[in-house]
C-alpha positions in Angstrom: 53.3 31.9 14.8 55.1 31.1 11.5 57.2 33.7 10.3 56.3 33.6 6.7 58.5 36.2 5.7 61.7 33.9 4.0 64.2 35.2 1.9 66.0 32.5 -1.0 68.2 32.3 -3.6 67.4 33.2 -7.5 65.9 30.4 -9.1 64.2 29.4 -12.3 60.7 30.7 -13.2 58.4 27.7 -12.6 60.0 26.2 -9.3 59.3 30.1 -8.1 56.0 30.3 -9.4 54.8 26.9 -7.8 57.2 27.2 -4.4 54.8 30.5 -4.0 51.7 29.1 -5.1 52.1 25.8 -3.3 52.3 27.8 -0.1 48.9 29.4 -1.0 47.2 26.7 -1.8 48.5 24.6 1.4 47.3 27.8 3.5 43.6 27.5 1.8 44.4 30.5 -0.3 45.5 32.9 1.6 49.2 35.0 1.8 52.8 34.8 1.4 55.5 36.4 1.4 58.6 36.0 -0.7 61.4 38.3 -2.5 60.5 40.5 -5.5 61.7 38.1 -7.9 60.5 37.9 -11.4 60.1 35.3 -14.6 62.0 35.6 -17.3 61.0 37.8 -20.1 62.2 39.6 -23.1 63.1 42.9 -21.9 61.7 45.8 -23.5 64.0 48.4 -24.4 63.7 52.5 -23.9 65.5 55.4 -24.8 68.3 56.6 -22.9 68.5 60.1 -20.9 70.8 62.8 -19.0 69.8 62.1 -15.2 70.3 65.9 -13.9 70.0 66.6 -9.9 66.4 67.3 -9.5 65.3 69.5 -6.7 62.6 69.0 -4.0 59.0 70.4 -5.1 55.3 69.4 -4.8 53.4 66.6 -5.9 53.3 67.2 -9.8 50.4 66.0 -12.0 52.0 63.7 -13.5 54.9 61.8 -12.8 56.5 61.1 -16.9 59.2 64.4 -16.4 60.7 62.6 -13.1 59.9 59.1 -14.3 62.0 59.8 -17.7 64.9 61.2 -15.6 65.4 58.2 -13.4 64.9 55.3 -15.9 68.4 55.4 -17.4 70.0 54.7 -14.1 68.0 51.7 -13.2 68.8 48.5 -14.9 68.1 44.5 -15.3 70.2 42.0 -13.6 70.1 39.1 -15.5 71.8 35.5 -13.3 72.5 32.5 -14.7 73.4 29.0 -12.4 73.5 25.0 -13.5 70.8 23.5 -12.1 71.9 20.1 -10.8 70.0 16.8 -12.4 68.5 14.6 -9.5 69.8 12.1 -7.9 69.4 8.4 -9.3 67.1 7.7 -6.4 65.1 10.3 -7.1 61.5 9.8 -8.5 61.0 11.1 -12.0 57.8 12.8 -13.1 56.4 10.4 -15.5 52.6 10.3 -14.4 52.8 6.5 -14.4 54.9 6.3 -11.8 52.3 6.4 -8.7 55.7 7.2 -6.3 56.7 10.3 -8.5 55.2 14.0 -8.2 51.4 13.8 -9.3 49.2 16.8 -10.4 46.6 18.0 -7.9 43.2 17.7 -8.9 42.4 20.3 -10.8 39.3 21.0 -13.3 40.8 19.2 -16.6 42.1 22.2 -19.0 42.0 24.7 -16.4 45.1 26.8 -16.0 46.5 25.2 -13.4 46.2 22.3 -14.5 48.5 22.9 -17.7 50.6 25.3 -14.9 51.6 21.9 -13.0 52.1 19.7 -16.1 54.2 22.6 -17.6 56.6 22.3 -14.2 56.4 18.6 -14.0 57.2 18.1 -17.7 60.3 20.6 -17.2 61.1 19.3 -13.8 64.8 17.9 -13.6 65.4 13.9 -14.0 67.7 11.1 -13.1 70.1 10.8 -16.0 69.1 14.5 -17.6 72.4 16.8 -18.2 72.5 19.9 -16.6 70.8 22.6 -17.4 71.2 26.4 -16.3 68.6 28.2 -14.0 67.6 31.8 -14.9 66.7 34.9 -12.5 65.9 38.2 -13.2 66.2 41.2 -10.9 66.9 44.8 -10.8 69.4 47.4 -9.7 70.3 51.0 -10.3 73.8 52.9 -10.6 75.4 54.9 -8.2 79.0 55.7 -10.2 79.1 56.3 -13.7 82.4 54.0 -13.6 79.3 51.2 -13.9 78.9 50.0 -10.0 75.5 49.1 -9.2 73.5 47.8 -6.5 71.3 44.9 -5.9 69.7 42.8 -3.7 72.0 39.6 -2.6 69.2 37.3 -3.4 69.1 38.5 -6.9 72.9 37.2 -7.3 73.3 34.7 -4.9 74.3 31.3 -6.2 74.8 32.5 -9.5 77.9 31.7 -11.5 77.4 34.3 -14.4 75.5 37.9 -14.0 74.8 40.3 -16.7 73.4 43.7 -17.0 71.2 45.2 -19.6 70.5 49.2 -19.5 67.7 51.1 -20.8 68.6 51.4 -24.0 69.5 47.2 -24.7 73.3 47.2 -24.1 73.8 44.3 -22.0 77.1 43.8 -20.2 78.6 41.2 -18.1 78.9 42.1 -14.3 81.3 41.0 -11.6 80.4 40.6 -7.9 82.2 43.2 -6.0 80.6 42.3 -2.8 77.6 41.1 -1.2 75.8 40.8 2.0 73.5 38.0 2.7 72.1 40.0 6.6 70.5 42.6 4.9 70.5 41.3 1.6 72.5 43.8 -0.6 74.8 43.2 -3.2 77.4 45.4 -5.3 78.4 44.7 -8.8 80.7 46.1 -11.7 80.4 46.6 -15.2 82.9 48.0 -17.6 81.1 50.4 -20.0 82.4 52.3 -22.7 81.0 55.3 -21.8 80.1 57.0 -18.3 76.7 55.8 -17.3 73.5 58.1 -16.0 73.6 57.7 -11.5 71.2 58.0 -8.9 72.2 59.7 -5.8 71.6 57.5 -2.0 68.9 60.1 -0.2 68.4 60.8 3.0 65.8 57.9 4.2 65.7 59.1 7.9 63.8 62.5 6.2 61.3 60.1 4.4 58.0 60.8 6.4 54.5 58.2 6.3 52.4 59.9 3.7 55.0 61.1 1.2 54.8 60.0 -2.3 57.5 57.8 -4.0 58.5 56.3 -7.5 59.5 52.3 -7.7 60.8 51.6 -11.1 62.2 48.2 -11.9 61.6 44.9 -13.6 58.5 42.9 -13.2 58.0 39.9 -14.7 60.6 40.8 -17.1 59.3 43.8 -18.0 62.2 46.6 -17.5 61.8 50.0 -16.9 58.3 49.6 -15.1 57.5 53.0 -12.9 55.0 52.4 -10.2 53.7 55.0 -7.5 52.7 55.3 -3.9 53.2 56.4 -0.9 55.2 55.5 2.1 52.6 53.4 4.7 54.7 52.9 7.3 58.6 53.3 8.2 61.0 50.9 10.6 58.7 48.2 9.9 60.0 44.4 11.3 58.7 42.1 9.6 61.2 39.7 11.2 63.2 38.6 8.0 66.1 39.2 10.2 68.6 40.6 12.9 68.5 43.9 10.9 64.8 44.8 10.0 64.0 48.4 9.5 62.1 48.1 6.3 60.3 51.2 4.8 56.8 50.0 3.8 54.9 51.3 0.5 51.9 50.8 -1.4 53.6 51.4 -4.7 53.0 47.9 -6.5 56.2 45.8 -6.1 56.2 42.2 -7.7 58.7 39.6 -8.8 61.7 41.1 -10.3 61.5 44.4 -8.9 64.4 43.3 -6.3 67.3 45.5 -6.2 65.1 48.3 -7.7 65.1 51.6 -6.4 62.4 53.4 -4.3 62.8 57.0 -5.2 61.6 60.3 -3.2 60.1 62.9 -5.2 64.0 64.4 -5.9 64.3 61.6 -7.7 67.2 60.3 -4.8 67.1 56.6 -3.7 65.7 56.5 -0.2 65.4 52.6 -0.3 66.2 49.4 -2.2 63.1 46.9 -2.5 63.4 43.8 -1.3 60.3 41.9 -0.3 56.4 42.0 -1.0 53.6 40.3 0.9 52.1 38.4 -1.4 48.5 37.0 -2.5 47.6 34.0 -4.1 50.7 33.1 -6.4 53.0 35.6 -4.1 52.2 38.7 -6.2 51.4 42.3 -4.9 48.7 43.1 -3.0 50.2 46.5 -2.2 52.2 45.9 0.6 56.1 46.0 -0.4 59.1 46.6 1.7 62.2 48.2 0.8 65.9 48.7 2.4 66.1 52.4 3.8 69.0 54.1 2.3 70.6 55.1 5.6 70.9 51.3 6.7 72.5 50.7 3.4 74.5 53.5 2.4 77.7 52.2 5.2 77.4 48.6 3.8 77.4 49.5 0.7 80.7 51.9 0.6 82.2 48.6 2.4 81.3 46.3 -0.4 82.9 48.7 -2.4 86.5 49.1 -0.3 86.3 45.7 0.6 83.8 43.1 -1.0 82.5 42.5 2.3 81.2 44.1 5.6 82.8 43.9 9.0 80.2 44.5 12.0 80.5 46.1 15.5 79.5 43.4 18.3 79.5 43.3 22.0 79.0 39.3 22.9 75.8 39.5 24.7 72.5 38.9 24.4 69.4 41.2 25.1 65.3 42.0 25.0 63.1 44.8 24.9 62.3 46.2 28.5 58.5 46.0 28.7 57.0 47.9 31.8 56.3 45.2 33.9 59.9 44.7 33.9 61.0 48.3 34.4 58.6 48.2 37.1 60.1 45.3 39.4 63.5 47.1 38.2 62.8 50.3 39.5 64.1 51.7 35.9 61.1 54.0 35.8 62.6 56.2 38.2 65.6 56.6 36.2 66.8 59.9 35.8 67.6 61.3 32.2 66.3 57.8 31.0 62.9 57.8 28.7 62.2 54.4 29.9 63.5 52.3 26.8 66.7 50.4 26.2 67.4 47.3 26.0 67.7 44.1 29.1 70.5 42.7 29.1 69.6 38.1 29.2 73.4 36.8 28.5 76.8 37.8 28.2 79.7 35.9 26.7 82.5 36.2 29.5 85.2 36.5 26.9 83.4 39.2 25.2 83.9 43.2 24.6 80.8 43.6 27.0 82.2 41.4 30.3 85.7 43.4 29.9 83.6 46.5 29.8 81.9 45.4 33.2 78.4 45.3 32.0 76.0 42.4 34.5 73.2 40.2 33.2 70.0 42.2 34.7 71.7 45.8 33.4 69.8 47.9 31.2 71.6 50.1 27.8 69.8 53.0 27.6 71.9 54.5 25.0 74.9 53.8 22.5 76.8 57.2 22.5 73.9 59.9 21.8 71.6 57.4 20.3 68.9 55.9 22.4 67.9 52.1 21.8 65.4 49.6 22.1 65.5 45.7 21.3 65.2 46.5 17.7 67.6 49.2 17.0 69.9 48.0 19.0 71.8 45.5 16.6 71.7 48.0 13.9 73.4 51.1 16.0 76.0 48.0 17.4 76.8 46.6 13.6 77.0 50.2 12.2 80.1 50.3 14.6 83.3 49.1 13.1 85.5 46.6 14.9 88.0 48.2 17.6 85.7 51.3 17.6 85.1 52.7 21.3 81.5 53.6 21.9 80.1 54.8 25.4 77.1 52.6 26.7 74.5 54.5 28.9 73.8 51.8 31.7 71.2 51.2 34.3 72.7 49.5 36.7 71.5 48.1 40.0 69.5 51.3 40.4 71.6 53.9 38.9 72.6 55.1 35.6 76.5 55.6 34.7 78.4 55.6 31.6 81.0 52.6 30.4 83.2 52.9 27.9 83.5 49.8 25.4 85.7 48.6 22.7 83.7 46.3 20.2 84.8 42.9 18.6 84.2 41.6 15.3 81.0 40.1 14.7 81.3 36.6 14.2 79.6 34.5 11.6 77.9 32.4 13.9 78.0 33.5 17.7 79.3 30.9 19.8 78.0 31.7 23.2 80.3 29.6 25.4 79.2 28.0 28.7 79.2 29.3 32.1 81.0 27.9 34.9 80.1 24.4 36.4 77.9 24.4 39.3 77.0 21.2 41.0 74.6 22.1 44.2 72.9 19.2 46.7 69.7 18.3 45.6 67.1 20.5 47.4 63.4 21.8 46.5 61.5 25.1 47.2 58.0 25.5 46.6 56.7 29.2 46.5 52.7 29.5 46.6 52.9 33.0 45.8 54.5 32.6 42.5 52.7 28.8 42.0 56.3 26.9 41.3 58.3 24.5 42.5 62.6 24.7 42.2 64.5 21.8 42.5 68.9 22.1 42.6 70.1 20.5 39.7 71.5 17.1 40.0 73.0 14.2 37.6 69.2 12.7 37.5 67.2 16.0 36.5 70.6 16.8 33.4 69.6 13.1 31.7 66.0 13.8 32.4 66.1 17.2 30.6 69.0 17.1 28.6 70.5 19.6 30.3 74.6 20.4 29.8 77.0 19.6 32.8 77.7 23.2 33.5 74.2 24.7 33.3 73.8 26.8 36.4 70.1 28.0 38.5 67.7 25.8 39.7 65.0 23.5 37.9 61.4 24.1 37.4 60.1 20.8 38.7 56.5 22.2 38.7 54.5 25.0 37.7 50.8 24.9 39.2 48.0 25.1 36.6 46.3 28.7 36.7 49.1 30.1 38.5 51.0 33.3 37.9 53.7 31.4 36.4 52.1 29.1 34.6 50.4 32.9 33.2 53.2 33.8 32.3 54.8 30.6 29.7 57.4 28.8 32.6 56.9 25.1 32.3 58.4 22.0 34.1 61.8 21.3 33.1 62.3 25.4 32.7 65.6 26.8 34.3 65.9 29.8 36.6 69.3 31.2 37.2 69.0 34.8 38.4 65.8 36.9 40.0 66.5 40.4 39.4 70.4 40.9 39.4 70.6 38.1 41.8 72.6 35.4 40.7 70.5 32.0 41.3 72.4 28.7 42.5 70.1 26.9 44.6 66.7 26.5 45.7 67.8 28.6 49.2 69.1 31.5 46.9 65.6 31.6 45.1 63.5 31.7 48.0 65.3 34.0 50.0 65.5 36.4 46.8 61.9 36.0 46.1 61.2 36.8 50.1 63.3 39.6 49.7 60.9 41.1 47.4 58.2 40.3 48.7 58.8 42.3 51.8 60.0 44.7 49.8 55.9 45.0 48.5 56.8 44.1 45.4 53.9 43.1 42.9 56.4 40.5 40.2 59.5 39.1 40.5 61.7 39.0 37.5 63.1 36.0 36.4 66.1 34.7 33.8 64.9 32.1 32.6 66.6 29.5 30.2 64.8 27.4 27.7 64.6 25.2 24.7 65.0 28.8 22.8 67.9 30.5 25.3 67.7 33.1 28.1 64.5 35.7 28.6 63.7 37.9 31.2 60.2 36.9 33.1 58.2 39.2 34.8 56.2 37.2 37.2 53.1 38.5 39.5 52.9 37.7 43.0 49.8 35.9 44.0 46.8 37.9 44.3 48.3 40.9 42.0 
């Protein structure tokens, strides 16, 4: 399925407005998703006010005492960027030009037909000069020296950023930092006076149920307050590596990025980011904000050093699902509550091979914390580089402890090859499972573009109806271990397979590698 969640970079009004509503339409009206970005209006100014430390109580009758407090400290974040002419190839928009962008058939003088004309007549040219892009976005202020925080997409790309408060005084703002995985960004002003803050919360006491305040800048509109409640907390919405998004109800729409999600203490326990959208990729009520214990490290890091160094242990790893705990055995785990994370792929020159952790062990827990497949990269980045940490392992039946000193995270993971294995060409064909192995020769690499040093044996066919055919392994599919049994020809995966088989086993787990990496595959035997 899709994953219509995206994240992009600030851009002018109308290529927002129809990138969002293009989607729509080409999905036959239904949703999207996109960042709380906004068109540009004239903001509308308000008074200024102290911003004292407000203390928990109950839910008030009206929210204007708190609401009045907290506006000061959030502000507009205005970007600006040239916006490149097209190229001389490029097709123009002149509706003579049958080659060249048309408008869609729309009822003559509705809205959207003037909507597309509008773009189209606005859309760049060949031989046009440059013109600047605008963005607007929000962010609130955590020092009264003037740093404030934002979402990255709000600033990305841009090339000059300003600030406006409450009260109209705009300033310009520098980058300090920014972090395009989880999408925050720091910035500095230089005001004449101290400015009104907003203290970080505690997100982790945020509970499902409890009212919060969104205040930002819709549409242009600044110092919009909006209310709801939390609907849901450590949402994935898979935007990326690091999802653990609080979700509310309180109405989020273009331009409220960067805004602040406040608690009833008037503390920031999130930063919103995205919305689901309906048609045109407004809110429908379903927004999704940064919790302020994922941010709070990344941000003090932006702030020391203008960007963020993260923990990582060069390996690769899934969710362990109980048919694969089963065939493991990792349900009788003492002191284990039967989560943690599989371990599909290690890079041999990585913290996690010097530590002695296998392919097939299972990380039950990073120092006191216990993990699954999505907390684990959030505990591991949270960890700076040349930290120790102890890893809870199950391994081949037991559980022990394994100290580990992390690396830095690299920009893009390079997961290097393992060794080169050339075995005779040989088949296996196991009934019980419903597929057929083959060794890997020069023949089957051309055939399936597989590397010279790819290790395991081939899938050369999977039986239709068969368990693992149930179960997604295709033809040209490559096994390399069954359980922590390493895999190198089609004698190794029989005998391993018989093994558990007399062992009355129900599944066999396999690594399996294709077009999209290594994953653990929990086959059934035949008949189970």
């Amino acid at each position: 399925m899709k994953n219509l969640f995206v994240r992009s970079s600030a851009r002018r009004t109308a290529c927002l407005a129809v990138s969002g509503l293009a989607v729509t339409l080409a999905a036959g009206w239904g949703v999207s998703t996109v960042p709380a970005f906004a068109q540009a209006v004239p903001p509308v100014s308000s008074q200024p006010s102290s911003v004292p430390t407000p203390t928990p109580r109950s839910v008030p009758s009206s929210f204007a005492d708190l609401a009045n407090r907290l506006l000061p400290s959030v502000v507009n974040v205005s970007t600006s960027a040239v916006l490149k002419p097209a190229k001389n190839d490029d097709k123009g928009p002149d509706s003579s030009n049958p080659d060249g962008p048309q408008v869609p058939p729309f009822q003559p003088g509705s809205p959207l037909e003037k909507f597309f004309h509008d773009y189209l007549k606005h859309k760049p040219t060949p031989n046009q000069p440059p013109r600047r892009q605008q963005a607007l976005g929000s962010g609130f202020i955590i020092d009264a020296s003037g740093i404030i925080v934002t979402n990255n997409h709000v600033i990305e790309d841009a090339d000059q950023v300003s600030v406006t408060l409450q009260d109209g005084t705009e300033m310009p703002a520098r980058i300090v930092g920014r972090d395009s995985q989880v999408d925050l960004a720091v910035l500095e002003v230089k005001p004449k006076h101290p400015l009104p803050t907003v203290p970080l919360g505690r997100s982790d006491k945020a509970r499902i149920g409890d009212w919060v305040l969104a205040i930002g800048n819709p549409f242009g509109l600044n110092g919009t307050v909006t209310a709801g409640i939390i609907s849901s907390r450590g949402r994935n919405v898979e935007h990326g590596l690091y999802d653990d998004y609080i979700q509310t109800d309180a109405a989020i729409n273009r331009g409220n990025s960067g805004g602040p999600l406040f608690n009833l203490s008037g503390e920031v326990i999130g930063i919103n980011t995205l919305i689901y959208g309906g048609a045109g990729g407004d809110s429908i009520g379903i927004g999704f904000a940064i919790p302020a214990d994922d941010a709070r490290g990344i941000i003090d890091q932006l702030r020391r050093t203008g960007h963020v160094s993260r923990g990582w242990m060069g390996l690769k790893f899934q969710d362990v699902t109980n048919d694969i705990a089963e065939t493991l055995d990792f349900h009788k785990a003492d002191g284990s509550n039967g989560k943690g994370t599989l371990i599909s792929e290690i890079d041999p020159k990585g913290p996690a091979a010097k530590a002695g952790l296998e392919v097939g062990d299972i990380i039950t827990r990073v120092g006191d914390q216990d993990v699954t497949g999505q907390t684990m990269p959030r505990i591991i980045a949270s960890i700076l580089p040349g930290a120790q940490a102890q890893l809870t392992v199950w391994h081949k039946g037991a559980l022990k402890t394994l100290p580990i000193t992390l690396g830095q995270s690299p920009t893009a993971p390079d997961m290097p090859p393992s060794d080169t294995h050339q075995p005779e060409h040989r088949h296996a064909a196991l009934g019980e499972l419903g597929v057929t192995v083959s060794s890997i020769d020069a023949d089957a690499r051309t055939q399936y573009a597989l590397t010279d040093d790819q290790r395991g044996v081939l899938v050369s066919r999977v039986e239709a109806g068969s368990p693992a055919a149930s179960r997604g392994i295709a033809e040209g599919n490559v096994i390399t271990q069954v359980g922590q049994d390493q895999i190198n020809t089609p004698d190794d995966f029989a005998k391993a397979v018989q093994r558990l088989h007399d062992r009355k086993k129900t599944e066999v787990l396999l690594l399996v590698q294709d077009d999209d990496g290594l994953r653990w595959v929990p086959v059934p035997f035949l008949g189970n």
